[in-house]
Residue, then its C-alpha position, 0 to 999 in steps of 0.5 A: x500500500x502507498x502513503x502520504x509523503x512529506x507533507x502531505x495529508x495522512x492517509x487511512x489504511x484498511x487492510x486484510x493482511x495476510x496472516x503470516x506476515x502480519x506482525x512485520x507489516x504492522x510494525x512497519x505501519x507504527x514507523x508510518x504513524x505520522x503518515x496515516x490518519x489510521x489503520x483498520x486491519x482485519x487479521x487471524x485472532x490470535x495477533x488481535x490478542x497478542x496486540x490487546x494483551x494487557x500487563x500479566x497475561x501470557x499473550x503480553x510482549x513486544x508487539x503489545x507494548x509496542x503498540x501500547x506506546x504509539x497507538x489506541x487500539x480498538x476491537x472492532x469485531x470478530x468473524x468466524x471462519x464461515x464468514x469467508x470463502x474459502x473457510x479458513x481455519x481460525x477465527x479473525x478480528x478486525x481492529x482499528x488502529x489510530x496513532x496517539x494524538x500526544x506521542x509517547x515515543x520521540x521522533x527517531x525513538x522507537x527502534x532503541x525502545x524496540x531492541x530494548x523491549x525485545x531483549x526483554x522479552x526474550x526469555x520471558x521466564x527469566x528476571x528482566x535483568x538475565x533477560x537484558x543480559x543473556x541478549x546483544x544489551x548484556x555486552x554493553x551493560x553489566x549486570x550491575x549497570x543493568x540493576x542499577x537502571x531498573x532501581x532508577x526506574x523503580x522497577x524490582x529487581x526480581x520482575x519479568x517484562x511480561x509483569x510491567x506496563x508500557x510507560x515502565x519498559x519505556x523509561x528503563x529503555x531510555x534509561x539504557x539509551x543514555x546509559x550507553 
């Protein structure tokens, strides 16, 4: 699909995305935010929960905190299967997605913010500080350091990603960018 260029008025996106590349495609629509007024996509059910998990729940990552800094999300509805032809074999929602009228994510910021949550997300078993470390973040930052930023950002040393809210993830992010 094509976009508004610089300067020109957002564009609205409605899409059925091909399931096995939905994920790819609408974190690259996050990178086009400025450029689109909103995006309403219809996809297979199960990345309609990953997308609208809340902290806590075992379907909460990187793709939900992702979208939880930049993004309203909005379940619009659930189709079933019979509702296509030919009949797929999953369920599928349809979600529309509008960009935050006050950004959360500075211009330029999300791929740092992205790396980080990924990292943290990575080992979703293990604290966040072995998370951090057993990725490409544990050979720029000891542990210690990494100790350090979560009591900065007053987040437990013993926590899980999965346990923590956007706004949280994002502060330690920022915490390590500076800390570099």
């Amino acid at each position: 699909a094509g976009y508004a260029g610089e300067g020109a008025d957002p564009v609205r996106l409605v899409s059925n995305l091909p399931y096995n590349v939905s994920a790819p495609l609408l974190r690259r629509c996050l990178d086009l935010r400025g450029q689109l007024n909103d995006w309403s996509v219809m996809f297979q059910s199960e990345v309609a929960v990953r997308l609208l998990a809340r902290p806590g729940s075992r379907d909460y990552g990187s793709l939900s905190v992702l979208h939880g800094l930049t993004v309203t999300l909005s379940k619009e509805m659930d189709l079933s299967p019979n509702c296509f032809f030919p009949v797929p074999k999953f369920d599928s929602t349809f979600v529309r997605i509008t960009p935050l009228e006050v950004p959360v994510v500075e211009e330029g910021e999300l791929s740092d913010v992205e790396r980080v949550v990924r990292a943290a997300f990575a080992t979703r078993r293990k604290t966040l500080v072995n998370s951090l470390r057993a990725g490409p973040l544990g050979a720029e930052h000891s542990a210690d350091d990494l100790r350090a930023a979560l009591s900065r950002c007053a987040i437990e040393p013993l926590a899980r990603a999965e346990s923590l809210e956007p706004a949280r993830l994002l502060a330690l992010a920022r915490e390590l960018q500076g800390a570099r």
